[in-house]
Backbone as numpy.savetxt, mean C-alpha at the origin, in Angstrom:
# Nx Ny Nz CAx CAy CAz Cx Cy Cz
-20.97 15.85 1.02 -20.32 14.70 0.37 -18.84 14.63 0.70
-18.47 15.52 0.79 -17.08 15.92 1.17 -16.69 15.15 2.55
-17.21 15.63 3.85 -17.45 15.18 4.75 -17.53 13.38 4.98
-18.07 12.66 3.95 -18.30 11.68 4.18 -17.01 11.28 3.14
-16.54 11.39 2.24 -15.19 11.19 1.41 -14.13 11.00 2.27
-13.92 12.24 3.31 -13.11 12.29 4.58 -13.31 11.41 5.38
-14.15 10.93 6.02 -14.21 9.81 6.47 -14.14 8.34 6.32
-14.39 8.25 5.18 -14.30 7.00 4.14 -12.87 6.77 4.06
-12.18 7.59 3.61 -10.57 7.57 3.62 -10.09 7.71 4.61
-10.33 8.23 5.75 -9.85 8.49 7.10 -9.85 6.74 7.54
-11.41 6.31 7.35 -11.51 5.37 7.51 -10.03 3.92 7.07
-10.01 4.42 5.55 -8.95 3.52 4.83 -7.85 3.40 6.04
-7.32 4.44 5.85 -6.13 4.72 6.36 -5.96 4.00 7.82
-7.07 4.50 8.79 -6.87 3.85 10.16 -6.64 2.53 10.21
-7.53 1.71 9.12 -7.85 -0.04 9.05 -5.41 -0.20 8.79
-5.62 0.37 7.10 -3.86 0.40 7.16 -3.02 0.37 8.29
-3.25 1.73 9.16 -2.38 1.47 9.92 -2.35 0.43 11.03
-3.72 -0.16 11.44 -3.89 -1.44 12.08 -3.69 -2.88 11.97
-2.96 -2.84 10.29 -2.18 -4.14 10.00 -1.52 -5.09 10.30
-0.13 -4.33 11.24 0.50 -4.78 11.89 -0.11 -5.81 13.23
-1.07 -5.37 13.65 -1.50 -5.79 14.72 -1.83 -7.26 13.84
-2.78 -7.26 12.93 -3.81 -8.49 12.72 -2.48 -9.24 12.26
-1.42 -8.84 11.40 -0.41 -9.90 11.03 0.84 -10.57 12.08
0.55 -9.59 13.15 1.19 -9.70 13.80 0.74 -11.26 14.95
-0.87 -10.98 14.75 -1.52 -12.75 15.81 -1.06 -13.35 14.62
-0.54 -13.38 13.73 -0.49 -14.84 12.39 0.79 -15.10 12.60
1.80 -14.69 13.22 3.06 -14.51 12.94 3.55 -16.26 13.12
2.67 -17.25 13.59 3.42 -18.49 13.68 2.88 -19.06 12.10
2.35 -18.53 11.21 2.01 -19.52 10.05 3.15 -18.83 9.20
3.70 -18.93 8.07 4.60 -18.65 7.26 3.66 -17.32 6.58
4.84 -16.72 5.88 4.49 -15.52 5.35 3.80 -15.83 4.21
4.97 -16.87 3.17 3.88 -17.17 1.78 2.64 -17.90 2.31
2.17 -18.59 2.86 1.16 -19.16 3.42 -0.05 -18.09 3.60
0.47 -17.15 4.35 -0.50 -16.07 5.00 -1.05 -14.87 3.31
-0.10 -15.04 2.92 0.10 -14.52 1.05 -0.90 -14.91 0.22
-0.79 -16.27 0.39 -1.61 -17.03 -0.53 -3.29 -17.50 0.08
-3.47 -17.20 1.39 -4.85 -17.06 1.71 -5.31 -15.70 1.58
-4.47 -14.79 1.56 -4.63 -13.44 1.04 -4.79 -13.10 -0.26
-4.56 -13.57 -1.01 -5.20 -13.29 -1.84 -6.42 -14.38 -2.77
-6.37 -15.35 -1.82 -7.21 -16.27 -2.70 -8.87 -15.90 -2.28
-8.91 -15.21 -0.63 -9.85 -14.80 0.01 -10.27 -13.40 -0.62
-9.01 -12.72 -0.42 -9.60 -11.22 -1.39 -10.38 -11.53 -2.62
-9.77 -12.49 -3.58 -10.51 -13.00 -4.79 -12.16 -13.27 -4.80
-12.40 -14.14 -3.47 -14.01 -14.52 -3.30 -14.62 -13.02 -3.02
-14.08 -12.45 -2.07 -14.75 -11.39 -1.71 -14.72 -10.39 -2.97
-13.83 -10.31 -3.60 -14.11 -9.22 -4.70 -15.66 -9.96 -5.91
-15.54 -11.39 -6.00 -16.37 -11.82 -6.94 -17.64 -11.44 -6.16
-17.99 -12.07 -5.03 -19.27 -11.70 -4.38 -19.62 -10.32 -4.45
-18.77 -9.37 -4.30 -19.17 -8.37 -4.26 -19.71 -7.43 -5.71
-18.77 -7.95 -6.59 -18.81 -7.55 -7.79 -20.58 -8.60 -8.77
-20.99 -9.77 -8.24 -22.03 -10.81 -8.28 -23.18 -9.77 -8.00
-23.13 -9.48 -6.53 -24.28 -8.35 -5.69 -24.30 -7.69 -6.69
-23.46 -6.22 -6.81 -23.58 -5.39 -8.03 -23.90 -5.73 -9.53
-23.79 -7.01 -9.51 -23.96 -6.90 -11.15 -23.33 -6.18 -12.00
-21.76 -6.04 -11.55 -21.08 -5.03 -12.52 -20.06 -5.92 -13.37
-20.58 -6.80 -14.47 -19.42 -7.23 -14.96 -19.58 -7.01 -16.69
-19.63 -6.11 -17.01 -19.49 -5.29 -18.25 -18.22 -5.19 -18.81
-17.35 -4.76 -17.90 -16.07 -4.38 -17.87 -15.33 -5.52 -18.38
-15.64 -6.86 -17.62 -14.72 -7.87 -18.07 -14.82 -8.61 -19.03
-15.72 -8.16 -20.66 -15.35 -8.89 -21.64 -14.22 -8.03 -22.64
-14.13 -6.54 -22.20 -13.55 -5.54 -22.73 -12.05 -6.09 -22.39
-12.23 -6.55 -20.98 -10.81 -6.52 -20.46 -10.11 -7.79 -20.55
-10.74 -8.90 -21.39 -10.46 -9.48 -21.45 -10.00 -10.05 -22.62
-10.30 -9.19 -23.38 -10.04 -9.07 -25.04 -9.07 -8.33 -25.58
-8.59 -7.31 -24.45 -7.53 -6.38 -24.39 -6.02 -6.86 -24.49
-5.63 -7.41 -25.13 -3.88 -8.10 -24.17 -3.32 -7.20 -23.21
-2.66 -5.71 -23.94 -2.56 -4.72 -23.03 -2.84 -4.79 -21.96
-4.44 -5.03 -21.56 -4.82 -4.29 -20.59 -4.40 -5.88 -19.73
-4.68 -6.84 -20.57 -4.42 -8.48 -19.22 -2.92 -8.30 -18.92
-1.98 -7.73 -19.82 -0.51 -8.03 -19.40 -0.18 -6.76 -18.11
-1.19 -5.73 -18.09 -0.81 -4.60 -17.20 -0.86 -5.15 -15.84
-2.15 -5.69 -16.05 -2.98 -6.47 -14.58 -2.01 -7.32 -14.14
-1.44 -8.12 -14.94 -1.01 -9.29 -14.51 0.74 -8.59 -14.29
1.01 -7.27 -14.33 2.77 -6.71 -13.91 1.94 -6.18 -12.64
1.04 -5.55 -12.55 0.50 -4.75 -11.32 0.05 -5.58 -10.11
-0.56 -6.73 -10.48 -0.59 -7.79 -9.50 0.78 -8.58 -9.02
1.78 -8.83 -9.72 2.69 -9.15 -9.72 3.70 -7.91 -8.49
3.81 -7.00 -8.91 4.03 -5.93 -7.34 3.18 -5.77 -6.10
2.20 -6.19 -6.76 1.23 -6.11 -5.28 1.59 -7.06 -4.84
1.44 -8.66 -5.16 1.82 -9.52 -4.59 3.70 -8.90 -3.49
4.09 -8.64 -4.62 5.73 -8.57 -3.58 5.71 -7.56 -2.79
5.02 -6.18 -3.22 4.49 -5.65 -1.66 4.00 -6.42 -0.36
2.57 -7.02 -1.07 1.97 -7.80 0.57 3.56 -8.81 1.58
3.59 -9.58 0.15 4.67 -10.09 1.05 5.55 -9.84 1.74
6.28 -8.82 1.42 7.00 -7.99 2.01 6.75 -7.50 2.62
5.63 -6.61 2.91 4.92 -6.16 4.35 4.42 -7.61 5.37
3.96 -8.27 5.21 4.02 -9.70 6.35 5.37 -10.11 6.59
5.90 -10.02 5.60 7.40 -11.22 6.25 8.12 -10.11 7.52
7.86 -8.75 6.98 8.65 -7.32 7.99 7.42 -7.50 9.12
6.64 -7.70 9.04 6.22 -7.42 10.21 6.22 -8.30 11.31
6.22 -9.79 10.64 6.12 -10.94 11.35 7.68 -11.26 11.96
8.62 -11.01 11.60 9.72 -10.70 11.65 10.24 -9.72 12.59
9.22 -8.32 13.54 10.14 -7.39 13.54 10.49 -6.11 13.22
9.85 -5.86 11.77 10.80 -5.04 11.32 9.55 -3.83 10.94
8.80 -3.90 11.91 7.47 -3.09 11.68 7.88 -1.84 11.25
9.20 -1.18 12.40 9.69 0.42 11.89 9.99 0.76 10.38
10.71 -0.52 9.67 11.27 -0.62 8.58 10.42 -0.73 7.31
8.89 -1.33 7.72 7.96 -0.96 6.66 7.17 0.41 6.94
7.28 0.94 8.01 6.57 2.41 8.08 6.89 3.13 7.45
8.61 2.82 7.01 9.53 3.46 6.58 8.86 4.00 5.66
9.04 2.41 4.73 8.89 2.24 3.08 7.67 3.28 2.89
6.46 3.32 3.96 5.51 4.29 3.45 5.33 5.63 3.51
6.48 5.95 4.42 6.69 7.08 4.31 7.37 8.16 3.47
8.29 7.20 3.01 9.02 7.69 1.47 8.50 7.84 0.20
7.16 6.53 0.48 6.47 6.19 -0.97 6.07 7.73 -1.53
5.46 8.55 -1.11 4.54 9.62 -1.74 6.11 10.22 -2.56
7.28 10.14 -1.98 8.13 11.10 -2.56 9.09 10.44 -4.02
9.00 8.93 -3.93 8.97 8.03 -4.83 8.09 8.40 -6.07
6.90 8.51 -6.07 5.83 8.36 -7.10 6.18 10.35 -7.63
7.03 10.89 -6.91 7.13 12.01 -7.55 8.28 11.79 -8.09
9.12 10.72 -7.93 10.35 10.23 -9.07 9.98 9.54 -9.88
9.14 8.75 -9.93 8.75 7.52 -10.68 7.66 8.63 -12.09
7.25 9.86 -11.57 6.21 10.43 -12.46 7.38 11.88 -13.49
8.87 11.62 -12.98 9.81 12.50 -13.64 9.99 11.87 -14.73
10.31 10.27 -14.37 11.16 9.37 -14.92 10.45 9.00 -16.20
9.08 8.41 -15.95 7.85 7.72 -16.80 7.38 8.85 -17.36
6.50 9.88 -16.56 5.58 10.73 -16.97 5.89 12.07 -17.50
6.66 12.37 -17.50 7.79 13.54 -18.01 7.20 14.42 -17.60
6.84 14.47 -15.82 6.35 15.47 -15.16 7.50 16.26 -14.73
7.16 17.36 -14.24 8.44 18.39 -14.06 8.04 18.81 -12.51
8.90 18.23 -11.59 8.57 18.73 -9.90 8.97 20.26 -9.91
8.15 20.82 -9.03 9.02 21.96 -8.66 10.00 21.59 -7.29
10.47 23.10 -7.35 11.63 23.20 -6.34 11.69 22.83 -5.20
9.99 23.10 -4.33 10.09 21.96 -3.13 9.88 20.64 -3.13
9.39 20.40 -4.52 9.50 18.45 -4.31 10.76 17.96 -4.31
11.77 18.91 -5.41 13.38 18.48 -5.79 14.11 18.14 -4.51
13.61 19.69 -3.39 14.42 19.70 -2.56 13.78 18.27 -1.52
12.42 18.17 -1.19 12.38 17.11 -0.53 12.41 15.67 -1.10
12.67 15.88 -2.05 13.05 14.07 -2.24 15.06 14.18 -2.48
15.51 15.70 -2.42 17.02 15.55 -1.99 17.25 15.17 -0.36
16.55 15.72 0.66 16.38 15.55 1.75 16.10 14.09 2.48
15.05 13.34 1.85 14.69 12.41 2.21 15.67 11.30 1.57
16.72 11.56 0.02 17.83 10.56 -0.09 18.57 10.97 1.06
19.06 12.03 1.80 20.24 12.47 2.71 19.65 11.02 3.91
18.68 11.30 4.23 18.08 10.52 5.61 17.84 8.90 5.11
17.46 8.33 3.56 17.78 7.09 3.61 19.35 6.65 3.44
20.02 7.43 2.92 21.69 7.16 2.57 22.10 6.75 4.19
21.71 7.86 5.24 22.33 7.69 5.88 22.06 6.72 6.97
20.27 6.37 7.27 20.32 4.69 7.53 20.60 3.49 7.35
21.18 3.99 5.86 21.91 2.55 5.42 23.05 2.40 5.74
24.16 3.80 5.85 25.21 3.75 6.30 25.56 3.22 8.04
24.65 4.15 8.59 24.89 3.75 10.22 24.20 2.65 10.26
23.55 1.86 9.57 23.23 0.12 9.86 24.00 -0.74 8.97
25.10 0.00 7.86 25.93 -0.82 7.72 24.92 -1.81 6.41
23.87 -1.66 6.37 22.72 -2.78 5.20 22.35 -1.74 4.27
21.76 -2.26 3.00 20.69 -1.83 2.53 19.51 -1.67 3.01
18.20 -0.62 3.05 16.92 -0.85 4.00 16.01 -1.70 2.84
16.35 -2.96 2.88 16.01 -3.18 1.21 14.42 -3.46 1.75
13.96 -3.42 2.85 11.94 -3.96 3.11 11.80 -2.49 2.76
12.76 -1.00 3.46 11.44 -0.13 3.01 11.46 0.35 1.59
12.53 -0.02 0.92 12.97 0.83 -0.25 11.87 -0.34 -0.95
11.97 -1.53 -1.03 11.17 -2.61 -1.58 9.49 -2.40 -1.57
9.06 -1.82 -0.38 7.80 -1.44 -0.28 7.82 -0.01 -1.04
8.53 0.74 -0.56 8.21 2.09 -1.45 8.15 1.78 -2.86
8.98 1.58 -3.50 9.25 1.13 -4.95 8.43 0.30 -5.35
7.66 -0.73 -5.24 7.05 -1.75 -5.42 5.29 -1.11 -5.72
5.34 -0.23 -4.38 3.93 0.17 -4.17 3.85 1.46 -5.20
5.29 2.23 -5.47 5.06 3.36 -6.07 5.13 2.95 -7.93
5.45 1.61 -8.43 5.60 1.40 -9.71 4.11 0.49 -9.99
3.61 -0.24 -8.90 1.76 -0.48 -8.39 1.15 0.70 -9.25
1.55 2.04 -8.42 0.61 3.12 -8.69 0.72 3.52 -10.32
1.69 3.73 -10.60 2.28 4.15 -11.97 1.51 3.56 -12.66
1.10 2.04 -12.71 0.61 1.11 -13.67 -0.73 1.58 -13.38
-1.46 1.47 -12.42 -3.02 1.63 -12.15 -2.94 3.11 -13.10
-2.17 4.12 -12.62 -2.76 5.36 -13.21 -3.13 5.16 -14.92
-2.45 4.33 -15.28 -2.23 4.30 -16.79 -3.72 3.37 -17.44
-3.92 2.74 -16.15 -5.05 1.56 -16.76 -6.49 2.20 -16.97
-7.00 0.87 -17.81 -8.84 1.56 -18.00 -9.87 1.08 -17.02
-9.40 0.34 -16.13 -10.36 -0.41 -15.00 -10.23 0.63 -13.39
-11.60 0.96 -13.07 -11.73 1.52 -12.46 -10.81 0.73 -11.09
-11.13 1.25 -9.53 -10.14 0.39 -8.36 -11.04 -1.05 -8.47
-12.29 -1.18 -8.41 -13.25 -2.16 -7.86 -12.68 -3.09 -9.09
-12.79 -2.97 -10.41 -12.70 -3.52 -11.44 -10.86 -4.39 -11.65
-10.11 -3.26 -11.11 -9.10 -3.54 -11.24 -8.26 -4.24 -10.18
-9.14 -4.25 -9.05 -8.52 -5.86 -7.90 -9.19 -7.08 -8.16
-10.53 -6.43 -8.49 -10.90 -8.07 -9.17 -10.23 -8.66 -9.88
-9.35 -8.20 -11.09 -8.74 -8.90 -12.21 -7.56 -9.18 -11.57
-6.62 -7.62 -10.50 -5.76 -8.13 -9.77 -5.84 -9.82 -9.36
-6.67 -9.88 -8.34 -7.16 -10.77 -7.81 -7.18 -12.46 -8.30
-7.93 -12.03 -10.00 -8.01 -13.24 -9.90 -6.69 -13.51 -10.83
-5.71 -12.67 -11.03 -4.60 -13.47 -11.51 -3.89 -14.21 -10.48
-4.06 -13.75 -9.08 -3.45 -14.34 -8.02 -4.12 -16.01 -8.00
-5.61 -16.15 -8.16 -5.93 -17.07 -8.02 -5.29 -18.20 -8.16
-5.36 -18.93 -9.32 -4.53 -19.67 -9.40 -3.25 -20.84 -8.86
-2.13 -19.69 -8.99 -1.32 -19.78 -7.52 -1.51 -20.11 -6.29
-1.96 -19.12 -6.01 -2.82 -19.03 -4.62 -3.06 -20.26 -4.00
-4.48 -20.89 -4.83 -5.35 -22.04 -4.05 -4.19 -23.24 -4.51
-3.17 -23.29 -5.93 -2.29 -24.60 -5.77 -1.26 -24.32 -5.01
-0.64 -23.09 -4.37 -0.01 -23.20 -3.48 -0.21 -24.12 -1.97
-1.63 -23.73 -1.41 -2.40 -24.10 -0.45 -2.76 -25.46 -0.94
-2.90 -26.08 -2.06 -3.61 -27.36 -2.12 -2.27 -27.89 -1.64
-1.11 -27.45 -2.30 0.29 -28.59 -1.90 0.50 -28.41 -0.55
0.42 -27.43 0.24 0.61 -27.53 1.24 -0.24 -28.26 2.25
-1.74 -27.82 1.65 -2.70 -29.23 2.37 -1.77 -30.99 2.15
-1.96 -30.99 1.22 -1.30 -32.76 0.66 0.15 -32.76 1.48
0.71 -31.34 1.32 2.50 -32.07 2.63 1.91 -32.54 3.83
0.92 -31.67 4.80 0.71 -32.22 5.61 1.23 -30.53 6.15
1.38 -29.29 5.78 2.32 -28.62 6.65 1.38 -27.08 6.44
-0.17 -27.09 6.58 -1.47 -26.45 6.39 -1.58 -25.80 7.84
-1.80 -24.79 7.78 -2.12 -24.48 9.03 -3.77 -24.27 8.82
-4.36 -24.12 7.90 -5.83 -23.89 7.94 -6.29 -24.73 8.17
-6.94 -24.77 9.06 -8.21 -25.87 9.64 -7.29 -26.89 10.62
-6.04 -26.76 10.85 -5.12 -27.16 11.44 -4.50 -26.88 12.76
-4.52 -25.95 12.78 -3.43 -25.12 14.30 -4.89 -24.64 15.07
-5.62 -23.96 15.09 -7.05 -23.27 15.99 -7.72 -22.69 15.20
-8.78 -22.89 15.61 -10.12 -21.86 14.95 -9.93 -20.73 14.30
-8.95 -19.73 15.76 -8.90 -18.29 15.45 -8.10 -18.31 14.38
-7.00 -19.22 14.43 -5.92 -18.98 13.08 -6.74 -18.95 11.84
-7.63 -20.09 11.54 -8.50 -20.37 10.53 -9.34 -19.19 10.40
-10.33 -18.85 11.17 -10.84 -17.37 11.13 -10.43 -16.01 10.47
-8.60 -15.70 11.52 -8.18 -14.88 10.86 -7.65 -14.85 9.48
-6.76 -16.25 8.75 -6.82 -16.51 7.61 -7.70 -16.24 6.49
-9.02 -17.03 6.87 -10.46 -16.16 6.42 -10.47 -15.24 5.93
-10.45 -14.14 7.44 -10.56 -12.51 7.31 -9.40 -12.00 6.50
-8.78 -12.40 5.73 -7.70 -11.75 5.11 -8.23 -11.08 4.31
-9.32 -12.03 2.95 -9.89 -11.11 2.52 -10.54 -9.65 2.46
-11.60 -10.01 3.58 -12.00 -8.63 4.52 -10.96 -7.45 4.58
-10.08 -7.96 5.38 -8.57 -6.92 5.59 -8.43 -6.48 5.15
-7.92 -7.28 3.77 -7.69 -6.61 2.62 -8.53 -5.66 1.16
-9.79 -5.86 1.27 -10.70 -5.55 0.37 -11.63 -4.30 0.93
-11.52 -4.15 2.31 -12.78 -3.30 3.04 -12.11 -2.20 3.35
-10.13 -1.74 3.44 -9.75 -0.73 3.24 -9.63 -0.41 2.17
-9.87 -1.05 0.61 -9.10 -0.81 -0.23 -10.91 0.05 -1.02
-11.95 -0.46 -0.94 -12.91 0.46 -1.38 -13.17 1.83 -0.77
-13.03 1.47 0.67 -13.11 2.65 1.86 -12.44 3.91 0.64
-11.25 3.55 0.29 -10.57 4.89 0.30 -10.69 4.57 -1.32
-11.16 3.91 -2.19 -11.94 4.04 -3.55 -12.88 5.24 -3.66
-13.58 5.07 -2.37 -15.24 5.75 -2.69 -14.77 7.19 -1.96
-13.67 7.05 -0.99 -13.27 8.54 -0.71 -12.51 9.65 -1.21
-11.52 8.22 -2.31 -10.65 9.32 -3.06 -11.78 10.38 -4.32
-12.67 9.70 -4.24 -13.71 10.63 -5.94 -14.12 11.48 -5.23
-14.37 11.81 -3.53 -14.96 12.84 -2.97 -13.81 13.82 -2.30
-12.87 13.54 -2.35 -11.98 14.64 -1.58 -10.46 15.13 -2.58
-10.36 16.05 -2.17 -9.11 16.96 -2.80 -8.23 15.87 -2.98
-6.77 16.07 -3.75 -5.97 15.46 -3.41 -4.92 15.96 -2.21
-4.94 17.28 -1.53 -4.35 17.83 -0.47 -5.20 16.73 0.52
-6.02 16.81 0.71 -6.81 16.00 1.84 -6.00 14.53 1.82
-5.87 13.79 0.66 -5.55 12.86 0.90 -4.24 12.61 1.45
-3.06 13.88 0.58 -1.85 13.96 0.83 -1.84 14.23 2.30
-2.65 14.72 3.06 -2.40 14.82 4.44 -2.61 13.63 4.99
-3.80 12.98 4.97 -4.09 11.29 5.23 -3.55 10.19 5.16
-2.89 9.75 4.45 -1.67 9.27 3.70 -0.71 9.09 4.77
-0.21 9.71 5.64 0.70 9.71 6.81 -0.22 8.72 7.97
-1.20 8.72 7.84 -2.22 8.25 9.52 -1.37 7.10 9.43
-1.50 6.27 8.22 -1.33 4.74 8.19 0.13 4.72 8.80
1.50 4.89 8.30 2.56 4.83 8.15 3.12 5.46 9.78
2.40 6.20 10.21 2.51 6.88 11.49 1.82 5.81 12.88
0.98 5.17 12.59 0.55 4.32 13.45 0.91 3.03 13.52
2.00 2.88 12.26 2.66 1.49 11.95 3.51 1.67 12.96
4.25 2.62 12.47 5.77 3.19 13.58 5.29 3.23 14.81
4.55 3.65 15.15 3.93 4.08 16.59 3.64 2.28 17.33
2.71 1.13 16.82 2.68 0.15 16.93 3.93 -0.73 17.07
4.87 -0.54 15.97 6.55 -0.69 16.19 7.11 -0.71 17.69
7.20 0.37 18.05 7.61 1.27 18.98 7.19 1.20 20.16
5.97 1.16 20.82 5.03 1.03 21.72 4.47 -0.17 22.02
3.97 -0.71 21.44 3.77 -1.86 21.58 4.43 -3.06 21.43
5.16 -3.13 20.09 6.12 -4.52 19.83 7.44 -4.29 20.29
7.96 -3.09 20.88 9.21 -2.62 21.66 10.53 -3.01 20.64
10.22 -2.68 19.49 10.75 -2.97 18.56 12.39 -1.73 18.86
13.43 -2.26 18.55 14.37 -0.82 18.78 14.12 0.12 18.15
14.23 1.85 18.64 14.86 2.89 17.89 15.87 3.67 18.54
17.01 3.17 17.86 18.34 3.45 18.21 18.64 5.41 18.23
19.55 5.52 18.37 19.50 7.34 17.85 19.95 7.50 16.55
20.84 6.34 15.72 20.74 6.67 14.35 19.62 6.79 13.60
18.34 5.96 14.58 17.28 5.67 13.57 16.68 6.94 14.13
16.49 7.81 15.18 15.94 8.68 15.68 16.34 10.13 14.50
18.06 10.16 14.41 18.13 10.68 13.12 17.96 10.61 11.17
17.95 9.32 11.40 17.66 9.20 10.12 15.73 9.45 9.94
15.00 8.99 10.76 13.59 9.29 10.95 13.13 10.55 10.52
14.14 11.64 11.67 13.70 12.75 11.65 13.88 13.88 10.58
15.24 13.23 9.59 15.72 13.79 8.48 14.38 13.79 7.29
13.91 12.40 7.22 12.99 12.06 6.20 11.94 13.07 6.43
11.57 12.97 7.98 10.15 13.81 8.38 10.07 14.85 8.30
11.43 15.53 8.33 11.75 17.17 7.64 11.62 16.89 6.54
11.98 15.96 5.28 11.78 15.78 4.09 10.14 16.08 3.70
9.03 15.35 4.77 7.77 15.08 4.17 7.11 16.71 4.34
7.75 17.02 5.42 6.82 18.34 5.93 7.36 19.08 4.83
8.65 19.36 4.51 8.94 20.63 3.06 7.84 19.87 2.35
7.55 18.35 1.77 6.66 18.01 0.45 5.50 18.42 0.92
4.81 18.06 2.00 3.11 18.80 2.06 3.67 20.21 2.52
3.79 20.77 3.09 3.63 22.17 2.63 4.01 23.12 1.67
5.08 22.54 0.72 5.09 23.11 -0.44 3.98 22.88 -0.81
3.32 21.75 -0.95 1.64 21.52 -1.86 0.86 22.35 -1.32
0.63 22.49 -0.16 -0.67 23.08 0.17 -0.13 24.69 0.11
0.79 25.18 -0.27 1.27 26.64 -0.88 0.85 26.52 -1.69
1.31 25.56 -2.57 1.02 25.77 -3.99 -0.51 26.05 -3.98
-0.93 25.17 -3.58 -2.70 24.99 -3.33 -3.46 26.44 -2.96
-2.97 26.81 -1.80 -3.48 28.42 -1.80 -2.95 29.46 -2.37
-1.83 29.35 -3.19 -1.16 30.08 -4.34 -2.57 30.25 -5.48
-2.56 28.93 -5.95 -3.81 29.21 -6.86 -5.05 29.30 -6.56
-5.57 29.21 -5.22 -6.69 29.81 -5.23 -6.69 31.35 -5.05
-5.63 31.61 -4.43 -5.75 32.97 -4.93 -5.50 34.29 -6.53
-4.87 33.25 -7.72 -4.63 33.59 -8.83 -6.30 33.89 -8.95
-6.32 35.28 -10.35 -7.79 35.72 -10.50 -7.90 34.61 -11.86
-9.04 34.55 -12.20 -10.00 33.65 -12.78 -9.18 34.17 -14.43
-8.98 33.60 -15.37 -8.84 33.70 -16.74 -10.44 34.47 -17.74
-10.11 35.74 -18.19 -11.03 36.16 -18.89 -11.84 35.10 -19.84
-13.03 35.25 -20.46 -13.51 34.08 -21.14 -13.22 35.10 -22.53
């Protein structure tokens, strides 16, 4: 079972890091445009899927909840400014600059769980999320900007997580509702833009229309992948996995879209990446630390 958990998430991750590419053929329709078929498509596909299963138990509970509708509706509300923010950077350019954001995220959600969760890091998380401020301080300095796409994606995606951890809806349960708060929006965004006259669906080519389509897909077929893999694998496994995506963004950046990396960015990169390697291998110490502690008498 294990074996197939690993792959399932392996799976997630690869589709992630192949993002860039699919947003990258859209790059002539607008970002909110590409936003708002994104999530209006994820929406059908989550209902159909959730229709097949017959799993809707969940949603008279959750709908009776305020709590639980006002969580959905702050957690969708970051997801939304994540996605967007990952299309407008990529369509734009700035592919290196959202790899960024995901590469920091894991060390984020270990600030965000000091701050909220009154968790207590040890000494190698302290030191690598001191490490990894040294390496964002100092891309902001030698570019003279704020890195406000990756800090925006990290933060966005890591206060996402915060909220899900806290909620009672499983992942499947909880993009559906995501989902359909987007609705709404979504399809009257697209209706006004049908009536301006300034639609690219069913408008510019097939493939555009197609890939528009597939947003849903895109978006919904990594996001169970690594649902059904996270209940089968460690969380070390994942913490290692977790990098594929963010590593093949940069790599796509770089190689393919010939995007610059200057030598400030070569150092500021490499500062963070010393940052991530102290955070997973402190874990996976820790990890064989306690498997080797002896068992507690009964």
């Amino acid at each position: 079972m294990q074996n197939k958990g690993t792959l399932a998430a392996l799976g997630a991750y690869l589709l992630w890091g192949l993002f860039p590419i699919y947003w990258k053929v859209l790059d002539h329709v607008p970002a909110g445009e590409i936003l708002a078929h994104r999530m209006l498509w994820s929406f059908a596909f989550m209902m159909l899927l959730m229709t097949v299963a017959r799993e809707w138990r969940w949603l008279k509970t959750a709908v009776t909840q305020p709590r639980t509708l006002l969580l959905f509706c702050l957690s969708a509300t970051l997801l939304g400014i994540n996605w967007l923010t990952y299309i407008w950077g990529v369509n734009n350019d700035y592919i290196v600059d959202t790899s960024l954001g995901y590469f920091i995220n894991p060390l984020v959600n270990v600030l965000l769980g000091v701050l909220f969760l009154q968790e207590r890091p040890r000494n190698g998380q302290w030191l690598a999320i001191g490490v990894a401020t040294i390496g964002v301080v100092y891309l902001a300095v030698s570019y003279g900007v704020v890195l406000w796409i990756s800090l925006t994606l990290a933060f966005s995606f890591a206060f996402y997580g915060l909220l899900r951890k806290t909620a009672t809806l499983n992942s499947w349960e909880g993009l559906t509702l995501e989902t359909a708060v987007f609705f709404l929006p979504a399809f009257g965004y697209l209706f006004f833009l049908e009536v301006d006259g300034t639609a690219a669906f069913g408008h510019v080519s097939w493939t555009t229309t197609l890939l528009l389509a597939g947003t849903g897909l895109a978006t919904s077929i990594p996001l169970l992948l690594f649902a059904y893999g996270a209940r089968l694998v460690t969380l070390t496994t994942l913490g290692i996995l977790q990098y594929i995506a963010p590593t093949m963004q940069f790599l796509i950046g770089i190689l393919i879209y010939n995007e610059p990396f200057t030598s400030q960015r070569i150092v500021g990169f490499t500062i963070i990446w010393i940052a991530l390697a102290i955070y997973s291998g402190e874990n996976l110490w820790q990890r064989r630390r306690r498997r080797r502690l002896p068992l507690p008498l009964p």
